[in-house]
MARGU-74500 format. One record per residue: x, y, z of N, C-alpha, C in turn. Coordinates in steps of 0.001 Angstrom, whole numbers, padded with zeros to 6 digits, always signed. Layout:
XYZXYZXYZ
...
//
This chain:
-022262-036465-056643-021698-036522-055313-022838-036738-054320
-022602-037797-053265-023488-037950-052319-023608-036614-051020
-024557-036505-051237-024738-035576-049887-025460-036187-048641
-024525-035674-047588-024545-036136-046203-025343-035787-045490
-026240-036653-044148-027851-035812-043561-026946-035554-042606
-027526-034382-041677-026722-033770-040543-027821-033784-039899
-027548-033237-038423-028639-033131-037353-028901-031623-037733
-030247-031305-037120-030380-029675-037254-029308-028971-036557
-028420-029553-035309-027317-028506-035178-025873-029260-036305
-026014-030174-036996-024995-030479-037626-023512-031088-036654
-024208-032015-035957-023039-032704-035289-022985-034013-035262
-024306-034526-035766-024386-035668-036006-025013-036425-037833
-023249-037060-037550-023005-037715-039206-023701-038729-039120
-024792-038923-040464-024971-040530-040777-025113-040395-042785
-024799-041447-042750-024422-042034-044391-026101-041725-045227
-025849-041201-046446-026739-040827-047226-027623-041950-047482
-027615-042836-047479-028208-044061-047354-029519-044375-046163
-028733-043655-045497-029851-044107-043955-030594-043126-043391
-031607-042989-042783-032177-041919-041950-031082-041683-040879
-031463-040464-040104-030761-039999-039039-031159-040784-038013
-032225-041108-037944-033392-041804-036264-032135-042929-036054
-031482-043913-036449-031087-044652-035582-029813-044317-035278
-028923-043724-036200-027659-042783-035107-028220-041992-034472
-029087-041003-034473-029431-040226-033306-029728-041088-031739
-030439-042681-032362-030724-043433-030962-029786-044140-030792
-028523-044016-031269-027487-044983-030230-026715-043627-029877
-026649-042413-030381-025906-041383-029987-026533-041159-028221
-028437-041054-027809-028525-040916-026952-028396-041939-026202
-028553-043115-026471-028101-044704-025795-026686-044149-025094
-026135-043709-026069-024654-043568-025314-024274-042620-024519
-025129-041774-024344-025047-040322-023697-025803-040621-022792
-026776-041732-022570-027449-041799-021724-026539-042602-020575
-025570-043662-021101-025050-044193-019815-023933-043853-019511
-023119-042616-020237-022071-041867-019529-023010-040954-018317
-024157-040622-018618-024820-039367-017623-025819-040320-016008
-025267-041708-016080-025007-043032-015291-024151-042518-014367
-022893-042595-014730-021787-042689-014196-021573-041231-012991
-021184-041214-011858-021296-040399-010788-019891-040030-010852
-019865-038290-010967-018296-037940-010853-017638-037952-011865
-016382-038804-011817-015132-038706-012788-015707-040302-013122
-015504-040278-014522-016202-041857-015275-014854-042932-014943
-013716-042706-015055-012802-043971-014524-012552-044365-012862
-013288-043863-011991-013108-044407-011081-014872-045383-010339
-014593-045777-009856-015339-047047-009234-016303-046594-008165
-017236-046637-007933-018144-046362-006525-017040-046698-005468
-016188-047591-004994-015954-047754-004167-014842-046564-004151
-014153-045854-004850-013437-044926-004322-014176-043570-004029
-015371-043435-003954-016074-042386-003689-016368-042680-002491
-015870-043336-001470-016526-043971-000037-015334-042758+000792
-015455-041423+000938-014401-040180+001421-013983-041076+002780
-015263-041120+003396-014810-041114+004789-014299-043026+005313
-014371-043579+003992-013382-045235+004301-011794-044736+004085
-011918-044060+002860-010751-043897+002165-009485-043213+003615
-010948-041849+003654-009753-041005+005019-009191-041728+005777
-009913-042759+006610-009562-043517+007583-008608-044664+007294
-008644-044954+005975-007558-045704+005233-006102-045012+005279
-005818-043729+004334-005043-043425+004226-004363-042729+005613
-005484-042164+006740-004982-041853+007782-004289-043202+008415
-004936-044199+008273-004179-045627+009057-002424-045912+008543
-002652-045459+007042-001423-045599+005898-000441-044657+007024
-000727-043633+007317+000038-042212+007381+000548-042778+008797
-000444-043204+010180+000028-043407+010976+001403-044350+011331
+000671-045469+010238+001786-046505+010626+003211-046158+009884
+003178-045366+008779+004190-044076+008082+005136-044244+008685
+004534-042717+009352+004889-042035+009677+005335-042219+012025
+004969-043292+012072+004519-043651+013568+004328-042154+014603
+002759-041294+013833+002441-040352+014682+001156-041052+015093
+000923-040518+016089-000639-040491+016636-001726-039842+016288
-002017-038656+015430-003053-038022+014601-002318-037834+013181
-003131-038177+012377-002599-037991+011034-002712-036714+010598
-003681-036067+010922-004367-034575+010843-004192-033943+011916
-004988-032427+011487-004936-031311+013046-006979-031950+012893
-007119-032042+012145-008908-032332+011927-009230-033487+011648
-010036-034104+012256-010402-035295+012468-011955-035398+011530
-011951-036907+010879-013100-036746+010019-014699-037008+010577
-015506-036448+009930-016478-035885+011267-017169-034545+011333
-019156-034466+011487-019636-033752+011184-018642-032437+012226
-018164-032300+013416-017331-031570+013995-016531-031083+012564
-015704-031592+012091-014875-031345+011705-015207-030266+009904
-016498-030663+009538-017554-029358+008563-018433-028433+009405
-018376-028421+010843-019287-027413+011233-018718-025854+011452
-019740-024981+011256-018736-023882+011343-018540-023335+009726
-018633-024463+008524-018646-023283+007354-020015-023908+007008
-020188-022161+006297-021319-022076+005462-021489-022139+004203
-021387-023371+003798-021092-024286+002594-022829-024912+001915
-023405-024157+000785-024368-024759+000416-024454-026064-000364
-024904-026891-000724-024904-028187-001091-024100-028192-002377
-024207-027255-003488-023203-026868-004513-021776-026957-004276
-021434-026142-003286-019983-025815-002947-019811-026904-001906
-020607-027701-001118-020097-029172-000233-019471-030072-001366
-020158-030627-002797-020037-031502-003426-018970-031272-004220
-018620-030134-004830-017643-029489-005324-016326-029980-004557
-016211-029628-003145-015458-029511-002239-014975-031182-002385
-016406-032105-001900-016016-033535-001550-015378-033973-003075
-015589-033848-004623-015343-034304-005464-013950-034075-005880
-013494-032524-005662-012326-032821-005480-010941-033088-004422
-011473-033448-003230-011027-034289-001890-011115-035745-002882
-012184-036108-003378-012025-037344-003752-010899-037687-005270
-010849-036806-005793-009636-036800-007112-008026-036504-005915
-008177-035922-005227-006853-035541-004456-006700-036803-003205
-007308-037226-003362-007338-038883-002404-006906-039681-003711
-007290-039457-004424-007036-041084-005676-005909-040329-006189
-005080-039261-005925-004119-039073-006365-002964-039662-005402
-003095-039223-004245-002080-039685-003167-002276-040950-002941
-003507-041854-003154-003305-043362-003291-002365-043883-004245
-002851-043420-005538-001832-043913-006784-000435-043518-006775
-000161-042469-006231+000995-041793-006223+001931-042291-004731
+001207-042545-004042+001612-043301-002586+002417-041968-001894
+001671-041002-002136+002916-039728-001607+001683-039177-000048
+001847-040364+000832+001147-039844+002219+001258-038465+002787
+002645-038510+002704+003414-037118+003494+002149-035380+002747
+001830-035620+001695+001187-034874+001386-000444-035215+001638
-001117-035762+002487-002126-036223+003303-002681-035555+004234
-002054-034915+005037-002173-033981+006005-001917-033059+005857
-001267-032411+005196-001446-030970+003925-001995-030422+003268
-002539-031698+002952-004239-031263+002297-004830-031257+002731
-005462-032237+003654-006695-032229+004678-006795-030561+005473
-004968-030886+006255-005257-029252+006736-005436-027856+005817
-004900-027855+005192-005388-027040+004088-006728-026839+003629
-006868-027777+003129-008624-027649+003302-009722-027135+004027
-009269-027647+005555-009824-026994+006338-009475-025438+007136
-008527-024695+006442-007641-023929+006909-007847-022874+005962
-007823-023384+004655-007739-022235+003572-009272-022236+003225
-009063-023895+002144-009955-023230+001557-012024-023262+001299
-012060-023957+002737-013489-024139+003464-013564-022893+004044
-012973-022281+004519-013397-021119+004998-013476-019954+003977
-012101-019984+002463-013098-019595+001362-014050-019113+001099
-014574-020625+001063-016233-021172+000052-017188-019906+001143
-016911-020288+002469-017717-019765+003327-017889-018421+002926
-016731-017390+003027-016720-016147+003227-017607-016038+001820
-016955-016553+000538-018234-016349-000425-019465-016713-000237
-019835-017727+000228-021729-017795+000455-022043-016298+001267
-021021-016236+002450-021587-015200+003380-022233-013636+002327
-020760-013735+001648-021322-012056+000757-022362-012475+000212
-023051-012964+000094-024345-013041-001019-025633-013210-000062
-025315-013587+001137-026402-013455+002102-026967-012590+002437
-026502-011331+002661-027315-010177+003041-027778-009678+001596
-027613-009691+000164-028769-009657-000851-029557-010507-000387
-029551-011825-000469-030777-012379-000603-031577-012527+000553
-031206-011775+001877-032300-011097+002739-032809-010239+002470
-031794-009148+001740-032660-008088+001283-033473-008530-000078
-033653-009237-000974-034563-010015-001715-035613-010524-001502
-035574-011257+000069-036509-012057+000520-037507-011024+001531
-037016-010125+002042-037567-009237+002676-038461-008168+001888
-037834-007843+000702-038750-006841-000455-039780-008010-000865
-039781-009018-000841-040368-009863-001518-041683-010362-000257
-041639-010321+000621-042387-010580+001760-042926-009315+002225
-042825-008121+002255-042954-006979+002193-044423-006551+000823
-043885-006960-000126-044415-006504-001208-045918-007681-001357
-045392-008791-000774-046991-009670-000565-047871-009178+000445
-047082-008718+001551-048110-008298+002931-048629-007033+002180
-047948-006006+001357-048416-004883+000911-049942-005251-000086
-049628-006497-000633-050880-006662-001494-051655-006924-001430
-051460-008019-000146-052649-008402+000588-053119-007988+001228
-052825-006490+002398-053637-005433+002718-054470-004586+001719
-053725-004105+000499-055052-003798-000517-055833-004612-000546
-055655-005419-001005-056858-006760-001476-057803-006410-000782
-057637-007167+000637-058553-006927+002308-059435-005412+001850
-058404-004517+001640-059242-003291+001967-060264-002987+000994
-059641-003190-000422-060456-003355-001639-062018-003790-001563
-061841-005149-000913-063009-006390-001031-063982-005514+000515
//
C-alpha cells in the first residue's frame, strides 16, 4: 500500500510519487491571491465606493419615494463625529454598511435604506462608542502607572549616578 506525504500539520495532500514543495507552492500561490482581495471576495472595488453608493441609493430613495431627505443623517464627516470609534470598530462598521448596501441594491428593497442608515446612527454607533469608552479609563490608568513608574526610575538613576 502506498503511503501518503502530509504537511507537518497534515492538511496538505500530495501523491506518494511527488515531494510536498510544489503543492505546498501553488497552495500558497493561492492563498496568496485570495489575501489580494479586500473584504468580501465576490464583490468588485467599485462597490466598496460607501459614500457613491449612499448618494446613489439616496438619489434611488428620493425619486421613490418623492421625499426631500432620504435620511435623518446626511453622509459626511458631521455625520461620524461625536462617536468614539477606533479604526477596528470604523472598518467593521463601514464593511458591514457595505454588505447591507449590496443587499438593498440586489434586493431593490429602498424603503429599508433609511432604517438602516438611521439605525446605525441611532443604535448602533453609539454602541461601539459606549464600548471603547469603558476601556478608556483602564488604559489611563495603564498609561499613567506606566509613566509614573519611568519618572520613578529615572529619578533613581539621576540620584544613583
Amino acid at each position: 500500500m502506498a503511503s501518503a506525504a502530509f504537511s507537518p500539520q497534515g492538511v496538505l495532500w500530495t501523491a506518494p510519487w511527488t515531494s510536498p514543495a510544489p503543492a505546498a507552492v501553488l497552495f500558497l500561490t493561492l492563498a496568496s491571491r485570495c489575501l489580494e482581495a479586500n473584504g468580501c471576495i465576490p464583490c468588485q472595488p467599485q462597490f466598496k465606493n460607501l459614500k457613491g453608493r449612499f448618494a446613489h441609493l439616496c438619489a434611488q430613495y428620493r425619486e421613490q419615494y418623492g421625499r426631500q431627505d432620504c435620511t435623518r443623517y446626511p453622509w459626511g464627516r458631521k455625520s461620524f463625529q461625536g462617536f468614539a470609534l477606533d479604526e477596528l470598530a470604523l472598518d467593521l462598521i463601514l464593511e458591514k454598511t457595505h454588505r447591507v448596501f449590496r443587499v438593498i441594491e440586489i434586493n431593490r428593497s429602498l424603503e429599508d435604506f433609511p432604517k438602516f442608515w438611521d439605525w446605525l446612527h441611532e443604535v448602533k454607533m453609539p454602541e461601539q462608542s459606549r464600548e471603547e469608552r469603558i476601556y478608556l479609563p483602564k488604559a489611563v490608568l495603564l498609561l499613567s502607572t506606566i509613566s509614573v513608574s519611568c519618572f520613578f526610575l529615572g529619578v533613581v538613576t539621576c540620584a544613583l549616578e
